[in-house]
C-alpha positions, 0 to 999 in steps of 0.5 A, a space after each residue: 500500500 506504501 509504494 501505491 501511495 508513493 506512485 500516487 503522490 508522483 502522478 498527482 501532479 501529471 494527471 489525466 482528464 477522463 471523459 466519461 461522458 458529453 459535458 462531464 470531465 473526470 480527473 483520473 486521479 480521483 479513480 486511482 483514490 478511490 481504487 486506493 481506498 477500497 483496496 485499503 478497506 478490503 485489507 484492513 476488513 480482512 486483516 482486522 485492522 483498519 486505523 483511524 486516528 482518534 483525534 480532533 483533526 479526524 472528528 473535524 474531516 468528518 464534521 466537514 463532510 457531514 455539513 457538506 452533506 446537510 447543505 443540500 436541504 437548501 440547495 435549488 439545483 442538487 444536481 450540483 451539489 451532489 456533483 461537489 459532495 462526489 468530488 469532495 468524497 472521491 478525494 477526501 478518502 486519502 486522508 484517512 488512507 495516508 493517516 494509516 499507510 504513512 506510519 513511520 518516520 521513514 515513510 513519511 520522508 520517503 512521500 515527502 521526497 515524492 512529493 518534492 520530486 514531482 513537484 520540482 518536475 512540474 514547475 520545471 515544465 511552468 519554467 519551460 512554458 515561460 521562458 518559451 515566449 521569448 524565444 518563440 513569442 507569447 501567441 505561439 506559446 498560448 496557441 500551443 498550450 490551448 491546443 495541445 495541453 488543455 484537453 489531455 490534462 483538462 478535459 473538453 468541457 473544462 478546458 473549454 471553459 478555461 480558455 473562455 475565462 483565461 488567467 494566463 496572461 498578466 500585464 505589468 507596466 504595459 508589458 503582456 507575460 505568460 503566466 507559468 501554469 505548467 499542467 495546471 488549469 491557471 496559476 492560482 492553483 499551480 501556486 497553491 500546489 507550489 506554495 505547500 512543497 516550497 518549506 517541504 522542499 527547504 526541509 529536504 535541503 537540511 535533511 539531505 548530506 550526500 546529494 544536498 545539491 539536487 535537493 537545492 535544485 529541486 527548492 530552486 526550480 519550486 520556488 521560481 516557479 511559484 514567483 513566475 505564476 505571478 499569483 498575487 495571493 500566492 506572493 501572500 502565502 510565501 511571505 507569510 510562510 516566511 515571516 513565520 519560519 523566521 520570526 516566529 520560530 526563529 528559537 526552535 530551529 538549529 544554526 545549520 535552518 537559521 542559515 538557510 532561513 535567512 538566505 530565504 528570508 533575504 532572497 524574498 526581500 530582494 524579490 519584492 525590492 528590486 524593481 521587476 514585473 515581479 515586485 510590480 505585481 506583488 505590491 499591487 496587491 495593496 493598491 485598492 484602485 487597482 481592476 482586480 482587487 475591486 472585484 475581489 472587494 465586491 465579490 467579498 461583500 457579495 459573499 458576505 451579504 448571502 451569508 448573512 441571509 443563510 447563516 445556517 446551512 448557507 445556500 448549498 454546496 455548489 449553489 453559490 454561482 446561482 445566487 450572483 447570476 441565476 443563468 449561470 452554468 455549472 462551469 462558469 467560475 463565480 465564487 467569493 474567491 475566499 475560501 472560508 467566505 466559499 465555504 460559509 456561503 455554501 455549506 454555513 458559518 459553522 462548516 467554515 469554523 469547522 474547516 477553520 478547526 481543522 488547520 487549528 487542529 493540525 497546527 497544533 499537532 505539527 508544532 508538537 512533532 516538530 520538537 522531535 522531528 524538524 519535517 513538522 516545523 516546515 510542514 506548518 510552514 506549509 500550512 501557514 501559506 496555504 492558509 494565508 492563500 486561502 484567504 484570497 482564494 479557493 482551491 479545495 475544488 482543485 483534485 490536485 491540490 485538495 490530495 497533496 493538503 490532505 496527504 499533508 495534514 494526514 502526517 498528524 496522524 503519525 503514531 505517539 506512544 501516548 495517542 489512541 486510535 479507534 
């Protein structure tokens, strides 16, 4: 089960779209969870030994499900909703999995360096895909990514609808960029994956002694590729990560992390310093005049106002894009672009709590295991930015995003001497 997991973690990244029918695009990887998932169960019924960690954190995953479900009593189109909740449970079934496969030290390096390796692969390919349009032109290279990309990783329904409200493309002081999205729908999501592996990848440096310099290239390519997605909410999270690897923490890590965190630390402040589309963009972020921001601002009081009239069970999950434009189709992209404002909108204030209880609770479990192994203090680093990202926007629809988080937290559920399982 282990070497399944590995592989899994390897292809989440590269995955394929499936077309099972006209109009409906499936994610391949949401198959190989639930094929994972059953296998597990049929050996654990077999065996007699299926482990679910007793703990807050798991309560919390299940609550979540649960309100996602009830949200359907105040859903107008449950066709909808219950295409969300069959994705939220084709996906959710790998933390309870990874709580259980992932019962070692050993282990849990081995998926990290997994994920590190895949990672660093598929922002190689963001950096191909950006730096190709100074070489053959921007218009060459999007033509080719539409026509080519799109459909094999994307699906024809949603690769349709990608390229009908395209984010690929960025304008800086009159200058038009291709943003880096590699294999992914649009860089927002490329950077929230990105962003959880760019602590993990720092951790593999300091761990590594023999071969630290593929560990450096791996962190290298990571991190400018998330800075080339030119994701505004992505610039947030790692600037919040690295405020808290070196400040808050600055007590609990060894010389050897000080010196690395500080060489990050400067290489950010650079990156926002030095005038370059990238500082550009990045201090944009806090111009409220600016296009985008305005309509975050609107699409924030939006949110805010339905869920003040359905405080409860919110309007459905999936729902959402009905109460701002009752014509809208199932792949038009309308949400509050907060995914806690998403989440109370749809499904109640209390699931949002809920969700909010989980990175709490995982937080606090992290900060535990890292007195005893230092992967956990740059997993909360981890945490910490998609937390900060989430706040401008959502990407717990994003199959690939939404397993390497789980996989991630799931790591909470490494046996203690002193924790019991159920």
């Amino acid at each position: 089960m282990y070497n399944f997991l590995v592989l899994l973690v390897l292809y989440l990244p590269f995955q394929l779209a499936i077309n099972p029918m006209a109009g409906v695009d499936l994610a391949s990887i949401r198959i190989f969870i639930l094929v994972f998932f059953a296998v597990w169960l049929a050996q654990g019924l077999k065996s007699k030994n299926i482990v679910i960690k007793n703990s807050v954190q798991s309560w919390l995953v299940a609550s979540f499900l649960f309100l996602n479900i009830f949200s359907l009593v105040a859903a107008k189109n449950t066709d909808w909703s219950v295409r969300k909740l069959l994705f939220l449970f084709s996906i959710f079934p790998i933390y309870f999995v990874a709580g259980q496969v992932i019962s070692n030290k050993k282990r849990l390096l081995g998926i990290a360096d997994a994920m590190v390796l895949s990672g660093a692969v598929i922002a190689l390919i963001g950096l191909v895909q950006f730096v190709a349009q100074f070489v053959f032109g921007l218009e060459a290279i999007y033509v080719f990514w539409a026509e080519h990309m799109t459909v094999p990783f994307l699906g024809k329904s949603f690769g349709a609808a990608v390229l009908e409200n395209p984010s690929w493309l960025v304008g800086i002081a009159g200058q038009t960029y291709l943003r880096a999205t590699s294999l992914f729908p649009d860089p927002h999501m490329f950077s929230f994956y990105l962003g959880l592996l760019v602590p993990l990848a720092l951790g593999l440096i300091l761990r590594q002694k023999r071969r630290r310099w593929l560990a450096i290239s791996a962190f290298s390519v990571i991190f400018l590729a998330d800075i080339l997605t030119f994701s505004r909410g992505g610039y947030l999270g790692l600037a919040a990560g690295l405020v808290f690897m070196g400040i808050l923490s600055w007590r609990r890590i060894n010389r050897p992390s000080k010196i690395a965190v500080g060489v990050i630390l400067g290489l950010g402040l650079a990156v926002v310093a030095i005038p370059s589309p990238v500082s550009q963009r990045f201090i944009s972020s806090f111009d409220l005049k600016e296009g985008s921001n305005q309509g975050r601002l609107a699409m924030w009081y939006k949110a805010t106002d339905v869920i003040r009239e359905n405080p409860l069970a919110g309007v459905g999950i999936g729902n959402y894009p009905l109460e701002v434009k009752p014509t809208a189709t199932y792949r038009d992209p309308i949400y509050a672009h907060n995914t806690y404002l998403d989440i109370a909108v749809e499904t109640g204030i209390l699931n949002a709590l809920v969700w909010i209880g989980i990175l709490v609770a995982t937080f606090r479990g992290f900060w535990e295991k890292s007195k005893k192994e230092s992967l956990f203090f740059f997993s909360l680093a981890s945490l910490v930015i998609f937390a900060a990202h989430s706040l401008v926007e959502t990407a717990i629809y994003s199959p690939v995003v939404l397993a390497l988080f789980l996989i991630i937290i799931s790591w909470n559920n490494l046996e203690l001497s002193d924790e019991k399982n159920i």
